[in-house]
C-alpha positions as CSV (number, residue, x, y, z in Angstrom):
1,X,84.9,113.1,99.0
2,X,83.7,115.0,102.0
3,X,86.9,116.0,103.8
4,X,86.5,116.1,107.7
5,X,90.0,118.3,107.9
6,X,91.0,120.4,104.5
7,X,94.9,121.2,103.4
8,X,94.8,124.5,105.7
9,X,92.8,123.0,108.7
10,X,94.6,122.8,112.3
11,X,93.0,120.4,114.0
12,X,93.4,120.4,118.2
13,X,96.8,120.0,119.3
14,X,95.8,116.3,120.9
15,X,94.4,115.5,117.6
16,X,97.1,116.0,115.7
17,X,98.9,114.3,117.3
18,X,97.3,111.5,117.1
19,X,96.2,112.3,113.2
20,X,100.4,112.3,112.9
21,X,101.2,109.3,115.0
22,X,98.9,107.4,112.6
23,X,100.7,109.0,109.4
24,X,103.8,107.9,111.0
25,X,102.1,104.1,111.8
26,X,100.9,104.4,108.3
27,X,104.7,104.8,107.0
28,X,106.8,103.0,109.3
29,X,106.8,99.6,107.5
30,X,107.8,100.6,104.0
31,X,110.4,103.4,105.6
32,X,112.5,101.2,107.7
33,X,112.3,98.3,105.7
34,X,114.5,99.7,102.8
35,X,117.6,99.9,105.1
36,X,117.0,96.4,106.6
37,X,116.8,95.4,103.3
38,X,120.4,96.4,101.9
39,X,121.9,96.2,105.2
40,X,125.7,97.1,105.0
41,X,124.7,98.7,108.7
42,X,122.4,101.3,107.6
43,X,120.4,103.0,110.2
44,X,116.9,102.4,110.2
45,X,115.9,105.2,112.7
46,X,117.9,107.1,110.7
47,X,116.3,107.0,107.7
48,X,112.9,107.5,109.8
49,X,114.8,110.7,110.6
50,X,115.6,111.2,107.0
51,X,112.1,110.5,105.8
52,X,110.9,113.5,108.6
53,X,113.6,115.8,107.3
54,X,112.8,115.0,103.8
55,X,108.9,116.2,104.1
56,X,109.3,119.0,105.9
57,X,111.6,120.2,102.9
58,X,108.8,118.8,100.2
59,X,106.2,120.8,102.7
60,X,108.6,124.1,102.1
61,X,109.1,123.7,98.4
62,X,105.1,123.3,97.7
63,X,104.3,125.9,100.2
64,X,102.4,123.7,103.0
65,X,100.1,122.6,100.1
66,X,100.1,119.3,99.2
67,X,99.1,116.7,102.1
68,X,101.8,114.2,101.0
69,X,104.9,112.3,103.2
70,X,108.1,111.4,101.9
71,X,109.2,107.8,102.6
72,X,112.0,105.8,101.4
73,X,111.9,104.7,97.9
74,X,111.9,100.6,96.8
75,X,112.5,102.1,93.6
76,X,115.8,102.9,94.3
77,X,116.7,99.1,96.0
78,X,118.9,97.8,92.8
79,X,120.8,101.3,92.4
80,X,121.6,101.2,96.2
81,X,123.2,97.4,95.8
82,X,125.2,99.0,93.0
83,X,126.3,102.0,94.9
84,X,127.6,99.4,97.8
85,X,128.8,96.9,94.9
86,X,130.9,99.4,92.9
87,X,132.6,100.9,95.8
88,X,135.4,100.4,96.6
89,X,134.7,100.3,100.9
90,X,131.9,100.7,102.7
91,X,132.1,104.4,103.5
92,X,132.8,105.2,100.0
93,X,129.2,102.9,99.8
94,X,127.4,105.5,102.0
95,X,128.8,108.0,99.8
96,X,127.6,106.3,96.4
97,X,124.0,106.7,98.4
98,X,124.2,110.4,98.7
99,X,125.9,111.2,95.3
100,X,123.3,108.8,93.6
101,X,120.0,110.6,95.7
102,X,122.0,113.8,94.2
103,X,121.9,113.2,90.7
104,X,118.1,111.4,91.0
105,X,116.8,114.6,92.7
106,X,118.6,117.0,89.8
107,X,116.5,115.1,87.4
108,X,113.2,116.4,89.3
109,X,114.9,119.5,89.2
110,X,115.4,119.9,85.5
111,X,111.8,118.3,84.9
112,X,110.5,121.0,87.2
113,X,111.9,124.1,85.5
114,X,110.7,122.2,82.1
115,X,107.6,122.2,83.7
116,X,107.3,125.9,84.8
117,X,108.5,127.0,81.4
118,X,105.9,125.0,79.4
119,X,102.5,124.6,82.0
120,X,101.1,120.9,83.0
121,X,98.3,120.8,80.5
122,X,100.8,118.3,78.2
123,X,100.4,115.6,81.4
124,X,97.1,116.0,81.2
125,X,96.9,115.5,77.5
126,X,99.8,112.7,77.4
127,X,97.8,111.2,80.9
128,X,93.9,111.6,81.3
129,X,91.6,109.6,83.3
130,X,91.5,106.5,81.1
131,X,95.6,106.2,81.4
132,X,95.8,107.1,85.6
133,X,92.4,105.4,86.5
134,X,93.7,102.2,86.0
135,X,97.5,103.2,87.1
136,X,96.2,104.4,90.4
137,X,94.2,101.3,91.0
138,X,97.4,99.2,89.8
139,X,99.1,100.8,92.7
140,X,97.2,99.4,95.1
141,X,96.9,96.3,93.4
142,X,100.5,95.6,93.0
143,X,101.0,96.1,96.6
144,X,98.5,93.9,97.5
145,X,100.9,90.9,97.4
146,X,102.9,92.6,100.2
147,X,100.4,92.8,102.3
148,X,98.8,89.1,102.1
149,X,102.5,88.0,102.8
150,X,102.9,90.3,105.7
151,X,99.8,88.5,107.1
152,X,101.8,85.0,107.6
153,X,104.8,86.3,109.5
154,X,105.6,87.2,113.1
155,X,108.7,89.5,114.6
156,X,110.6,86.1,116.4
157,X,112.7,84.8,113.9
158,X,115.3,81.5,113.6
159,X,117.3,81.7,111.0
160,X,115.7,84.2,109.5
161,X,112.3,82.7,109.3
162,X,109.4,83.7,111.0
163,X,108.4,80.7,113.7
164,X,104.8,81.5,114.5
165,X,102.3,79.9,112.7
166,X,100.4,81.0,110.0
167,X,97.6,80.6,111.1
168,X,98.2,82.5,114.2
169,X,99.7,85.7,112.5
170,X,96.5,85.5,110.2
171,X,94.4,85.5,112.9
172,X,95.7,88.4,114.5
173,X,96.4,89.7,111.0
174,X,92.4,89.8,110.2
175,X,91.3,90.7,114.0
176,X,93.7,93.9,113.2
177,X,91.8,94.5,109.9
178,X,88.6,94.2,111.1
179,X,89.0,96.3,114.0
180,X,90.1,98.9,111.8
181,X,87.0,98.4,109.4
182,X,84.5,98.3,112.4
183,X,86.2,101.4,114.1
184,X,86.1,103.4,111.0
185,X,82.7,102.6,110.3
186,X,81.2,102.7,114.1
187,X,83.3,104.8,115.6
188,X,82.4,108.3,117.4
189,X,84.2,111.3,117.0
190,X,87.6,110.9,117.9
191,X,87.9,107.2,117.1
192,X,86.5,107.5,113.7
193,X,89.5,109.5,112.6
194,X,92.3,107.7,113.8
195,X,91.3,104.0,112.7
196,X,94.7,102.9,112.3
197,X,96.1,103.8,115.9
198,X,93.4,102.2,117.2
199,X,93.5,98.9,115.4
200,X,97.4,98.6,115.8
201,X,96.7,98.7,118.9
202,X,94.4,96.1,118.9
203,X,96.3,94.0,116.9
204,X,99.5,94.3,119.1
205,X,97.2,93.7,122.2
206,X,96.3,90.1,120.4
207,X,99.9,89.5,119.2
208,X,101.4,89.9,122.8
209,X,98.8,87.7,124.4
210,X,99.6,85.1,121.9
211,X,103.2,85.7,122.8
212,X,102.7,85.7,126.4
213,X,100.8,82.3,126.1
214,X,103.6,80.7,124.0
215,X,106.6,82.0,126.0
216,X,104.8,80.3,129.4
217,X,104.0,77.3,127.2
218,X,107.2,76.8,125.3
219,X,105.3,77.0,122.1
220,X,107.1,78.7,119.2
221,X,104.2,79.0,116.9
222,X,102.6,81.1,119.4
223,X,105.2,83.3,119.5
224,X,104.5,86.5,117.7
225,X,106.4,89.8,119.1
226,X,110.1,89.9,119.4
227,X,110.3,91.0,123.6
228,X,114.0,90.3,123.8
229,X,114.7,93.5,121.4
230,X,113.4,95.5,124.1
231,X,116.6,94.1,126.7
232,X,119.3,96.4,124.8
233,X,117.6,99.3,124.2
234,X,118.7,102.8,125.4
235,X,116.6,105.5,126.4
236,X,118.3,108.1,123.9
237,X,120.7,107.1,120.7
238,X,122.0,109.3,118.5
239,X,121.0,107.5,114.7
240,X,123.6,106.5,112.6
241,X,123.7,109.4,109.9
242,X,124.5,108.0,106.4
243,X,126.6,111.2,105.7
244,X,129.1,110.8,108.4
245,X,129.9,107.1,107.2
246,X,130.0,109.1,103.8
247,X,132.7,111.6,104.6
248,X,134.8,108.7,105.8
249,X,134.7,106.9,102.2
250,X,135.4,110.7,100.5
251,X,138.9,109.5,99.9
252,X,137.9,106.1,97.5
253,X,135.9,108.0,95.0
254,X,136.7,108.2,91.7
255,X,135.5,109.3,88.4
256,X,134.5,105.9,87.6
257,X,131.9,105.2,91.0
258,X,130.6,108.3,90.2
259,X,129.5,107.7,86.6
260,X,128.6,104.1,87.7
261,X,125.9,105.8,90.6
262,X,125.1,107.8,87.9
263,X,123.9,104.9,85.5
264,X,122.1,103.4,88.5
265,X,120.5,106.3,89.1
266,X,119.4,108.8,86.7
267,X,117.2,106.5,84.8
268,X,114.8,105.1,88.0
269,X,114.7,108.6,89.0
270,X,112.7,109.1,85.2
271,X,110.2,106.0,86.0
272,X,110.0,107.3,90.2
273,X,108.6,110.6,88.2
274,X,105.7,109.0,86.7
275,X,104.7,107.3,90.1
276,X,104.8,110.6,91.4
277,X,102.5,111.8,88.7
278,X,100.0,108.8,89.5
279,X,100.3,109.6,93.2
280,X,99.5,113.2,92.8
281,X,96.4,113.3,90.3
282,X,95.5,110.5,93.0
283,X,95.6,113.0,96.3
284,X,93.8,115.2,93.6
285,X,91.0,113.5,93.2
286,X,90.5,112.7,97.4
287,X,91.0,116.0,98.4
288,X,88.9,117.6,95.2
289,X,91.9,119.6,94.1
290,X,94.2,119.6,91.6
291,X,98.0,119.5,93.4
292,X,99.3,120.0,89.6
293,X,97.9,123.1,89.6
294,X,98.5,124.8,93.2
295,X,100.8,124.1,94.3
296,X,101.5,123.1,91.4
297,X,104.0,120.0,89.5
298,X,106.9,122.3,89.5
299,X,106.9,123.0,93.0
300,X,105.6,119.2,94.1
301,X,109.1,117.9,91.8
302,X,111.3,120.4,93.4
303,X,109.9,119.5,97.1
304,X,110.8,115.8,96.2
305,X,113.6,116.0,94.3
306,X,115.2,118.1,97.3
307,X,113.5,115.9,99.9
308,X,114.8,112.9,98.5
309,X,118.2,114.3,98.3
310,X,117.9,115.5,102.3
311,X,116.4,112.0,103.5
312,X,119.3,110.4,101.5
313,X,122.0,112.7,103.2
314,X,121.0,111.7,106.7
315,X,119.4,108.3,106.3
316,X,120.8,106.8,102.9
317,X,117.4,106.3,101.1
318,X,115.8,108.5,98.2
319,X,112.5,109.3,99.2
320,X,109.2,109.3,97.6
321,X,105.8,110.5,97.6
322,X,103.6,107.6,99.6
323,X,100.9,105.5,98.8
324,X,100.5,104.3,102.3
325,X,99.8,108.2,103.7
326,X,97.5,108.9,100.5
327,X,95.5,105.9,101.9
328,X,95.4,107.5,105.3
329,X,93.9,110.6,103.9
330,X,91.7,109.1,101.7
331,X,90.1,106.6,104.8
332,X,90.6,109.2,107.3
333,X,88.9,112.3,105.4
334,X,92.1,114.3,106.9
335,X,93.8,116.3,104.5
336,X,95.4,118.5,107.1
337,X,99.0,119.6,106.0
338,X,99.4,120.6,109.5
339,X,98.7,116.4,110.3
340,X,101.5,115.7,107.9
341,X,104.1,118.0,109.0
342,X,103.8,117.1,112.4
343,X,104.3,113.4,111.3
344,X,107.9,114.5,110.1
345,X,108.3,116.3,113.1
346,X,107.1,112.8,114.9
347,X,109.4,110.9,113.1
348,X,112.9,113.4,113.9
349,X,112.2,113.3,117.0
350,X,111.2,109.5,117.9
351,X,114.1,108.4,115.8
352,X,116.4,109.5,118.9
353,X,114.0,107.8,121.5
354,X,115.0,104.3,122.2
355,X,111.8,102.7,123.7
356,X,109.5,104.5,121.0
357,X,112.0,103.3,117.9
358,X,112.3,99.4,119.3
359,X,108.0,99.8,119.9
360,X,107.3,100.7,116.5
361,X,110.3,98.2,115.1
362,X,108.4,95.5,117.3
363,X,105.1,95.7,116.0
364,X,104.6,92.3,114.2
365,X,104.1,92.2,110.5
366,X,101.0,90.6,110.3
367,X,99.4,93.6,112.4
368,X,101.2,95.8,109.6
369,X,99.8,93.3,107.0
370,X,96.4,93.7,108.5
371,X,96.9,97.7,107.9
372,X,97.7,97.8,104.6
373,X,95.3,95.3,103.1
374,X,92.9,98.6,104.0
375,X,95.3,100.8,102.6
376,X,96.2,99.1,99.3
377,X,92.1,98.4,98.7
378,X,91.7,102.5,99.5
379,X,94.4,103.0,96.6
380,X,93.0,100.7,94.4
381,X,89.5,101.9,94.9
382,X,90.6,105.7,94.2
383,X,92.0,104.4,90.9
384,X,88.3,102.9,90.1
385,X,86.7,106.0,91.1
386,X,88.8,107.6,88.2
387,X,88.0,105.3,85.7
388,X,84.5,106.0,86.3
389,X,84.3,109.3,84.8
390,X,85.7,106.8,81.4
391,X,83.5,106.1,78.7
392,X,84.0,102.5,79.0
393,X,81.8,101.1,76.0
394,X,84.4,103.0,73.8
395,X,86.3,100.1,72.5
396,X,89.7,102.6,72.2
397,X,88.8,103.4,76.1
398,X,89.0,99.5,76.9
399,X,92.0,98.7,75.4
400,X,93.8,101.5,77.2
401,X,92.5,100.3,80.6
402,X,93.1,96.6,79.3
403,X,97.3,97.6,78.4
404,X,98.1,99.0,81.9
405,X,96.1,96.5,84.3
406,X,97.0,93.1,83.1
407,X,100.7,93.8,82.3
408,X,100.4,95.6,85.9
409,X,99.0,92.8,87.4
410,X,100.8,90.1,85.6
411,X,104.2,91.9,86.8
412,X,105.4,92.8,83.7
413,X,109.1,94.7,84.3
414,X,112.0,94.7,82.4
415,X,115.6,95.3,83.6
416,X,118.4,97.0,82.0
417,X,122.6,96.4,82.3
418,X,124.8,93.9,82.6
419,X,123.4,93.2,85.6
420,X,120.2,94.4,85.7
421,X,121.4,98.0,87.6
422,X,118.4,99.6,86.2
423,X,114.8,98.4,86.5
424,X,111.4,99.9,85.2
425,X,108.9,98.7,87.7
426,X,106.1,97.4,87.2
427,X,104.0,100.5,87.7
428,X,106.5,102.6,85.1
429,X,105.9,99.5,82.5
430,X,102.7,99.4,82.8
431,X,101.9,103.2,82.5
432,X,104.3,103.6,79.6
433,X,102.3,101.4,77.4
434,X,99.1,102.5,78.2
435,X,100.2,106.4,77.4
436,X,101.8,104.6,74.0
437,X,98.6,102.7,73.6
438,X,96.2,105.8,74.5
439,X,98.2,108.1,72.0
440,X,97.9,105.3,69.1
441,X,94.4,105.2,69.2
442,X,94.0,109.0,70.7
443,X,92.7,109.9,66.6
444,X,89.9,107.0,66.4
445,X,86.3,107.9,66.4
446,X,85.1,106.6,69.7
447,X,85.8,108.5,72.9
């Protein structure tokens, strides 16, 4: 691929800014909703501030390197219900988050100094092309679920439930995607590179006149955007930092939480390492060079292994290497690590800014669900482009391909404890057997 903006390349200052801003649109989803998801009153402008924090120390580690954004991990989900579950109050909770994100990131660390001490050229034997072709692609594919949903809901809510119709969100849900397709495509200069601002934009634009028209009409199925969240909002706010709650919990830990966060964690931070594998060789292959090598893995674990345990300290949430901002690249053509570190910058400081927080928060889901279904198809497609350098009338090459994608797609996952504390994704599962499946047959005659 022909990048527009390399790894060392400083675009203008108003370009980057906008080049960030649309990292941090590209993000903003997946990163706020892991807090909203386990609730227990965890910040979710904090852990935008702990997603910033977290990638500038990933950027420091790999030596402003590596194009890649750390957001907060789904992987993590179960072990964060656990931390909550097996605490003994909430504050002692908040600190089951930061203990757990502890022992998680030491795993990347001890996999990193493994790595320095014996090279990467075992990952590339134990995962070639044939085994993170189809991984990549099952990336974007297992994500594309996510994103058709997204297209069906609005921000108003009764009970929980989103009241617009769907066949309003879907409208706007498609004009978003399509303005994003038609913008990348025929855009000039400026436009062409920042797709997604533009049609976010456009898709809010919809969203609020579809709003407007069902607030003056009494219409609930009209209603898309959520205006009353802008009546309470301040113009400056101070997140709510996990590790403050944590301090105040200090006092209800025991031996016991800790080995029980330990359980919850250390074994998803082993299957978060081969997504982080997949993700990498998958930035590789956009920007033409291989982040395994320079940086190098050692330094790309130690920046997310640390990141994750930074982001965790200050917002609650492990972070992890993003699919969403490798799509960005990849559509964009802007590998710019300048781009990337001003997106963490971005988010630190709009976490503290009212208006720009309860914006971003307001933007409906079926915009975001427009966004993605172009970011998902970038990561699937990257995958394919992998696979093509496969010799796919090898009949050894086909059943590789053939163990990872329909397990992948089928949703295969398994869960391990009592109460299912640990999971192996579906990504994990699904790469696992094809490595076992690519090293049984590694010795037959066909390549």
């Amino acid at each position: 691929m022909n990048l527009i903006y390399g790894i060392k390349d400083k675009p203008k200052f108003g370009q980057m800014l906008l080049f960030a801003l649309q990292q941090v649109l590209a993000i903003l989803a997946a990163t706020i909703a892991v807090p909203a998801i386990i609730g227990n009153g965890m910040s979710q402008s904090a852990a935008l501030f702990g997603a910033g924090v977290g990638t500038i120390v990933y950027q420091l580690f790999t030596k402003f390197r590596s194009p890649v954004f750390l957001g907060s991990s789904f992987a993590f989900i179960n072990s964060m219900f656990a931390a909550f579950a097996g605490a003994a109050s909430a504050s002692a909770g908040y600190a089951g988050l930061i203990i757990g994100a502890i022992f998680a990131g030491l795993v990347y660390v001890v996999i990193a100094i493994v790595v320095k001490l014996v090279g990467v050229k075992w990952i590339s034997k134990l995962m070639p092309p044939v085994v993170i072709g189809p991984t990549v692609a099952l990336i974007g594919l297992s994500l594309a679920v996510n994103a058709v949903n997204d297209l069906k809901v609005g921000k108003v809510l009764v009970d929980g439930v989103s009241v617009a119709s769907p066949y309003v969100t879907l409208i706007i849900g498609i004009i978003t995607l399509l303005s994003i397709f038609v913008i990348s495509v025929y855009g000039k200069k400026m436009a062409k590179l920042v797709p997604f601002v533009l049609g976010i934009l456009v898709g809010y634009i919809v969203a609020a006149i579809f709003t407007v028209i069902g607030i003056a009409t009494d219409n609930m199925a009209l209603q898309v955007i959520n205006f009353a969240a802008f009546k309470d909002m301040t113009i400056f706010a101070v997140p709510d930092f996990s590790f403050v709650e944590a301090m105040k919990g200090v006092k209800d830990i025991d031996g016991s939480f800790i080995a029980t966060v330990a359980v919850a964690y250390v074994p998803v931070a082993f299957v978060v390492f081969a997504e982080h594998i997949a993700d990498h060789k998958n930035l590789s292959s956009i920007i033409g060079s291989d982040l395994l090598e320079e940086p190098g893995l050692h330094r790309t674990l130690l920046g997310d292994g640390v990141g994750s345990i930074a982001g965790a300290l200050f917002g609650g949430c492990p972070n992890t290497t993003y699919g969403e901002s490798v799509g960005c690249v990849a559509i964009t053509r802007n590998a710019s690590v300048v781009t990337i570190t001003t997106a963490a910058i971005m988010c630190i400081v709009i976490s503290f800014f009212g208006p720009f927080v309860t914006f971003l928060a307001s933007i409906p889901n079926c915009v975001m669900g427009g966004v993605c279904v172009a970011l998902y198809g970038f990561i699937a497609v990257s995958g394919l482009k992998m696979i093509q350098q496969v010799n796919l009338n090898a009949s050894k090459n086909l059943f590789v391909v053939s163990s990872i994608l329909i397990p992948g797609i089928g949703g295969l996952s398994v869960a391990f404890g009592a109460n299912g504390e640990v999971t192996l994704t579906t990504i994990a599962c699904a790469l696992i057997l094809g490595i076992i499946t690519n090293l049984l047959l590694s010795k037959g005659k066909e390549d």
